[in-house]
N, C-alpha and C positions, 0 to 999 in steps of 0.2 A: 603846959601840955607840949607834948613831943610835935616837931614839926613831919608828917609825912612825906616821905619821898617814895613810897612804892603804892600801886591802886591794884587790889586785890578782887577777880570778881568768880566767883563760883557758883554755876546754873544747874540746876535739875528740872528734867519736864517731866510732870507726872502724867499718864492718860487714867482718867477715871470713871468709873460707871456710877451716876449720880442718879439719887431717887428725882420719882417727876416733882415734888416740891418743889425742890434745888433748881432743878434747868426752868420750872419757871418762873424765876426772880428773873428782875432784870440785870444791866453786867456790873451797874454799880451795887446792886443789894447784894448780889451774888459773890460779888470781889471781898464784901464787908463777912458775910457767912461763913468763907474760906477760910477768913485770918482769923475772927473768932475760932472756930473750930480746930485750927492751926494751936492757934493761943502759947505762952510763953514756954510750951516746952519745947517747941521746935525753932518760934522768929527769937527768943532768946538761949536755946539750948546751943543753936547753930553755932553762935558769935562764939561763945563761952570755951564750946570744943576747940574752936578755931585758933582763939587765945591760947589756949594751951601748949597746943601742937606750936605750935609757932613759935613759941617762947623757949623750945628745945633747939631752934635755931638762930638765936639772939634776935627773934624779930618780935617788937612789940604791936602790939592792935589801938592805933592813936583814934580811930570812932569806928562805925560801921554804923550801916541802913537797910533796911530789905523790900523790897517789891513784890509782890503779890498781882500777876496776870490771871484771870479766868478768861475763855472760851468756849461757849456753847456749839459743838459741830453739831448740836443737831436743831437749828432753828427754824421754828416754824413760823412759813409762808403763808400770804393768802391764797386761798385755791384763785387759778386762772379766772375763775366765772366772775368772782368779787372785784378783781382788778378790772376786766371787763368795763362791769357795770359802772365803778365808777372812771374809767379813763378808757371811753371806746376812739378817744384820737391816737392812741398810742400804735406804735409798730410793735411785732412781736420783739424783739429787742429791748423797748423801751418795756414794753410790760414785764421781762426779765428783770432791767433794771430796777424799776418799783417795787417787783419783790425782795430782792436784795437789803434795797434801800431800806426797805419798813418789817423787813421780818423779823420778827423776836419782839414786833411791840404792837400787834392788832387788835386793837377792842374788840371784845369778845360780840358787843350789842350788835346788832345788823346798822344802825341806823349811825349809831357813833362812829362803826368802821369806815361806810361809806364815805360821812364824813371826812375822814384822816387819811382814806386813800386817795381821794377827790384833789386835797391840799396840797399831798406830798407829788400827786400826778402831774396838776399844774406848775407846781415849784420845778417839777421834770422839766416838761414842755408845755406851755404856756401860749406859742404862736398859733396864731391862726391857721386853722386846716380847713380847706374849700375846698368843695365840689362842684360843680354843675348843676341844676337842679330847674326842676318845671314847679310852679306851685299853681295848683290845683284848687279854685276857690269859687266862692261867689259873690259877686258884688252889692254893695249898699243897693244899687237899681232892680237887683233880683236877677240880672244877667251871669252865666256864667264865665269862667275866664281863665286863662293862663296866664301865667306870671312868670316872664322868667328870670333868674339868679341864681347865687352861689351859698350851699347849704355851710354853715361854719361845725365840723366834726367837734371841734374843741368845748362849745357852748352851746351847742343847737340852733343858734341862730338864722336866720334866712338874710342874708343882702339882696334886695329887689332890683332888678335892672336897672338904669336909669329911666328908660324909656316907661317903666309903669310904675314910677313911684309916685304918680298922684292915683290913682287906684283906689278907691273905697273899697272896703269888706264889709261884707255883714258882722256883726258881733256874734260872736257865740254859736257860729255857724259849725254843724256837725262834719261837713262835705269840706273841708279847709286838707287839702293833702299835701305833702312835696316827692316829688317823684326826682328820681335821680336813674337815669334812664340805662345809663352805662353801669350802673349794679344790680339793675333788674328789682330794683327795691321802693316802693311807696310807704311813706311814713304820713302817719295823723299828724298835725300840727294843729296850732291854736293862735290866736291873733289878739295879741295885748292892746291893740290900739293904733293909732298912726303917727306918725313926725314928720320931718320935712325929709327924711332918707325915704319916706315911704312906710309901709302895714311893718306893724312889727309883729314877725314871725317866728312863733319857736317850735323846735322840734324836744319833746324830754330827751334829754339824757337818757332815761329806759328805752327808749323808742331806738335811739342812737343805738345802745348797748345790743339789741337782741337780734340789729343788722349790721353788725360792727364788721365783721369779718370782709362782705363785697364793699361798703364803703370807704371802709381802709385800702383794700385792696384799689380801688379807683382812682382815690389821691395819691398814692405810690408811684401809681402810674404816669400820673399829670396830666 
C-alpha cells in the first residue's frame, strides 16, 4: 500500500426536520439510525466519487473513514416545578444547570424521575445549606419547648444547638414544627429518634420543595 502524504477532509452540515420518533432516541440510538439510514449509498458513494475525481489529478485515495455527528436542538427539559421538588437547595443557576445537564434523558415515571433528578442534583451540589431555624416541639415530660438550630436545605435535616441536645421529644408528636423566621416560613417536621448530637429531626424534601423559594432566598443571603 501507498504511503500517504496528504490528509483530506470534506464536511457538510445538514439541518433537518425529524419525525418525533427520531428526536426521541437517545444520541447514541439516534447516531446508529442516521448511518443506517445513510447506508452505503452515501458513507461508501462518497469515498468512491472521491476516488475518482482525484485520480484525474494523479492522486491516489491510500484509505478513508467517515464520522457521523447527530444533534437534537430541540431537547426536552424538566419543567422548573420537577427540578424543584427534587433539588429545593439549588440556586436558580444551578437549577438551570440540572436541566441542561439531564435534558434529553428524564424518566417519563414521576417517581423514577425524582429519583434521577435528586442524584444528578446532589452530584451538582452536594454541601451543606443551613439556615437558622426555631424547632417547635414538645417534650417526653409533656412540656412545651423551643429548640434552637440550623435547618440543612440539602437533606431536611435539623442540627440542634448545643445547648438542647439532651432534649427529649415525644414520639410521634403531631405539634413537632421548624420555623425559620427570616423566611416567614413553618415547616411540619418529624423526629426519628435521638443520638448523642441530639432529636433527630427531619423536614421532607416536599415540605422543602413547596417553600423553596424564601428558604433559598435566606441562605443567599447568609
Amino acid at each position: 500500500m501507498s504511503r500517504p502524504n496528504l490528509k483530506l477532509t470534506v464536511s457538510f452540515e445538514f439541518e433537518l426536520e425529524a419525525p418525533d420518533a427520531l428526536l426521541a432516541e437517545d444520541p447514541d440510538k439516534l447516531r446508529r439510525a442516521m448511518q443506517e439510514t445513510l447506508g452505503a449509498m452515501v458513507l461508501q458513494g462518497m469515498p468512491t466519487v472521491t476516488t475518482k475525481q482525484l485520480a484525474k489529478a494523479g492522486v491516489a485515495v491510500v484509505s478513508h473513514r467517515h464520522q457521523i455527528d447527530v444533534l437534537n436542538t430541540i431537547v426536552t427539559q424538566a419543567p422548573r416545578e420537577a427540578l424543584i421538588a427534587a433539588a429545593p437547595h439549588l440556586t436558580d443557576d444551578e437549577l438551570s444547570q440540572l436541566a441542561r445537564r439531564t435534558g434529553g434523558k428524564i424518566p417519563l415515571q414521576e417517581a423514577e424521575r425524582f429519583r434521577f433528578l435528586r442524584r444528578h442534583a446532589l452530584a451538582l451540589v452536594g454541601e451543606f445549606r443551613m439556615v437558622p431555624c426555631v424547632v417547635s416541639a414538645r417534650l417526653s415530660s409533656g412540656k412545651d419547648a423551643q429548640l434552637s438550630g440550623r435547618l440543612n436545605l440539602t437533606n431536611g435535616s435539623v442540627l440542634v444547638g448545643e445547648q438542647d441536645r439532651q432534649s427529649r421529644l415525644q414520639a410521634r408528636q403531631e405539634a413537632l414544627r421548624v420555623i425559620v423566621a427570616r423566611a416567614g416560613v413553618t415547616l411540619p417536621a418529624t423526629c426519628a429518634g435521638h443520638t448523642l448530637s441530639g432529636p433527630v429531626i427531619e423536614v421532607a424534601i416536599g415540605e422543602l420543595a413547596a417553600q423553596r423559594d424564601p428558604l433559598i432566598g435566606v441562605w443567599q443571603k447568609g
